[in-house]
C-alpha positions in Angstrom: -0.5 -8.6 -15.8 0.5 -10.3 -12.5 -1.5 -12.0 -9.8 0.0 -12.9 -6.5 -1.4 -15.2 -4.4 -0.9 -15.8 -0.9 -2.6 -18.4 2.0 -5.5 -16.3 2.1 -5.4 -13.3 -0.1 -5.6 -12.4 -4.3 -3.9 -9.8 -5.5 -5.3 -9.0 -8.9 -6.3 -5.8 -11.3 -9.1 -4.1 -10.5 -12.4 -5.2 -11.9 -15.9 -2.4 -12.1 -17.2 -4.5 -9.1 -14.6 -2.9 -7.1 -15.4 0.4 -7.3 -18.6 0.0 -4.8 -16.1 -0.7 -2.0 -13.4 0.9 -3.0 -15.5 4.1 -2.9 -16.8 3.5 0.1 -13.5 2.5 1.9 -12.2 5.5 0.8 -15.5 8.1 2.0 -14.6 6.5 5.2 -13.3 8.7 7.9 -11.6 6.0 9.9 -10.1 4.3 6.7 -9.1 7.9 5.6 -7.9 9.3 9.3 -4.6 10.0 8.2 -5.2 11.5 4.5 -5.6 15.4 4.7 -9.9 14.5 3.2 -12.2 11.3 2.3 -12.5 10.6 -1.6 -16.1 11.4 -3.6 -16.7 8.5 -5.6 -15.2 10.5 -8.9 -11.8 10.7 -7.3 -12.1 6.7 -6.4 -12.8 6.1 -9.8 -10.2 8.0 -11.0 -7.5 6.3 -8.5 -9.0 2.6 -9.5 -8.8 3.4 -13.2 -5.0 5.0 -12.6 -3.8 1.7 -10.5 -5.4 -0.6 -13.5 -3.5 1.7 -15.9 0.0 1.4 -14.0 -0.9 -2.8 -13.9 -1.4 -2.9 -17.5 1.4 -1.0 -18.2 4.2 -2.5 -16.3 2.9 -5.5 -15.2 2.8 -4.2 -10.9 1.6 -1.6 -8.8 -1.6 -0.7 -6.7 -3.1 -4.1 -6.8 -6.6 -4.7 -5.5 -7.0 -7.4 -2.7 -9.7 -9.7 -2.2 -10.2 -12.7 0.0 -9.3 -15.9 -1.5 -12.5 -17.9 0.2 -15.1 -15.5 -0.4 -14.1 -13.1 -3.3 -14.5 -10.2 -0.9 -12.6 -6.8 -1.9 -11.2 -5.6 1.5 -8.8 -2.7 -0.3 -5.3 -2.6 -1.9 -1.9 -2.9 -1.3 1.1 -3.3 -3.7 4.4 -1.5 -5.1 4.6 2.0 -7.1 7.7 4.7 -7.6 7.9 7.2 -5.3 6.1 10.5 -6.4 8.0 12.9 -7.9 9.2 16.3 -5.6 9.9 13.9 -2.6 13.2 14.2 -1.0 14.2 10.7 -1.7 13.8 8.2 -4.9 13.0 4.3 -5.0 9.7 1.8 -5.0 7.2 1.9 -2.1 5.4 -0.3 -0.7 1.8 0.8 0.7 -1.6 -0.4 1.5 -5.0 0.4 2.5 -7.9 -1.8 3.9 -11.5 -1.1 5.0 -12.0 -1.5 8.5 -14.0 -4.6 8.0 -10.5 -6.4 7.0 -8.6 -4.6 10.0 -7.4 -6.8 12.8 -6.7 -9.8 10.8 -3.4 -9.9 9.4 -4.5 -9.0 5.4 -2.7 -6.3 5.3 1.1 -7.8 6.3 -0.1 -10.7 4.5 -0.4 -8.4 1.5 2.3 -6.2 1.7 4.9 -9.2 2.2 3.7 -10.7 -1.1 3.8 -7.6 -2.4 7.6 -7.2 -1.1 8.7 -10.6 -2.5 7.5 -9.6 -5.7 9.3 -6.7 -6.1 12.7 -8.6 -4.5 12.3 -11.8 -6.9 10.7 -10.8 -9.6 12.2 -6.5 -10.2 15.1 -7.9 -8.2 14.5 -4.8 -6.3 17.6 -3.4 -4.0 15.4 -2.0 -1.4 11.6 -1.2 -1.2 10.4 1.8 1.5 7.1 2.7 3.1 6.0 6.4 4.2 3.2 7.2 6.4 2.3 9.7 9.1 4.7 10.0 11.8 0.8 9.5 14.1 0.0 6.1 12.1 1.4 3.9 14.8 -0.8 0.9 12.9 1.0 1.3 9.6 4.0 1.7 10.9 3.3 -1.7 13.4 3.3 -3.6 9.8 6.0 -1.8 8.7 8.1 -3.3 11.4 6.2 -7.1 11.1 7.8 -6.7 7.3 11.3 -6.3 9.0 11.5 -2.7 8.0 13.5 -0.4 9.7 12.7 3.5 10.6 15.1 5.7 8.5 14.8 8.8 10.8 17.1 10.7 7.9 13.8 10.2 5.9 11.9 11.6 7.7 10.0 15.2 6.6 7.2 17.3 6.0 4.7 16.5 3.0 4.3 19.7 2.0 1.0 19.3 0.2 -0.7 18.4 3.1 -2.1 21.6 5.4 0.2 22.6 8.6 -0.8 20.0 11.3 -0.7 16.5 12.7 -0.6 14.8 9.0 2.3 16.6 7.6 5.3 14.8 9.2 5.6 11.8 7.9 8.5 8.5 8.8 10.2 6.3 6.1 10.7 3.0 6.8 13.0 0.9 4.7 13.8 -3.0 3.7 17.1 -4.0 1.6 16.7 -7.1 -0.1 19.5 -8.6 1.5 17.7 -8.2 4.8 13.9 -9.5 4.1 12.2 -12.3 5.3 12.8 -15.4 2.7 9.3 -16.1 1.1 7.0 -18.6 1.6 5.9 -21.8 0.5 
């Protein structure tokens, strides 16, 4: 199983001292703002143990993120296939961070490891990234990525209840586009 590494950040599997935080990021209302509910700490255990699954598997996916000086979990970020029943196919990119960890770069930081994995290592064509059309901060990384809004992407998640969570925007990045990595 892979571990990226960046100037300040791990990327890694996901380890039973995780699941404190990661539970508790994800009973967050602010963390969860634009998810149609919060997670009880079974359905955080489940995700964790389904990301861990999809590491050992293939190797990438919903890595957990931790702070390279302190050891800190702050979240996750990483690369999965898009969910079946969506109207378009590929890998996407996605991340999540407790709000201690907002505000300082993590998750970009993240997410362009996460991108140059999936561009040099699954030699990757393209890589997307869907949120809600009212998560102006995801979609703010999104752009510091060099992805671009792909308004024909753009639709209604249909599992979510009739409101201000179900339209969501697709952003995407060709490989021939992205930001040479670092170091």
């Amino acid at each position: 199983m892979s571990e990226l590494r960046t100037e300040r950040l791990l990327l890694r599997g996901w380890r039973d001292c995780d699941l404190g935080p990661w539970a508790a990021m994800n009973a967050d209302p602010e963390v969860r703002e634009y998810f149609p509910d919060v997670l009880t700490h079974e359905r955080s255990k489940e995700s964790a143990a389904r990301f861990q699954a999809d590491l050992d598997r293939r190797g990438w996916g919903w890595w957990a993120v931790e702070v390279a000086a302190t050891g800190e979990f702050i979240g996750f970020t990483g690369l999965d296939p898009v969910d079946e029943g969506m109207p378009f196919t590929g890998v996407e990119a996605g991340w999540r961070l407790a709000r201690t960890a907002w505000g300082h770069g993590y998750a970009t930081e993240a997410a362009q490891a996460a991108l140059d994995f999936g561009f040099d290592s699954l030699a990757l064509p393209e890589i997307l990234a869907v949120t809600t059309a009212t998560n102006l901060r995801s979609q703010a990384v999104m752009r510091r990525l060099g992805m671009t809004h792909d308004p024909a992407g753009d639709h209604d998640d249909l599992s979510v209840p009739a409101g201000p969570l179900r339209r969501n925007v697709v952003y995407r990045i060709p490989a021939g586009r992205r930001r040479p990595a670092e170091g």
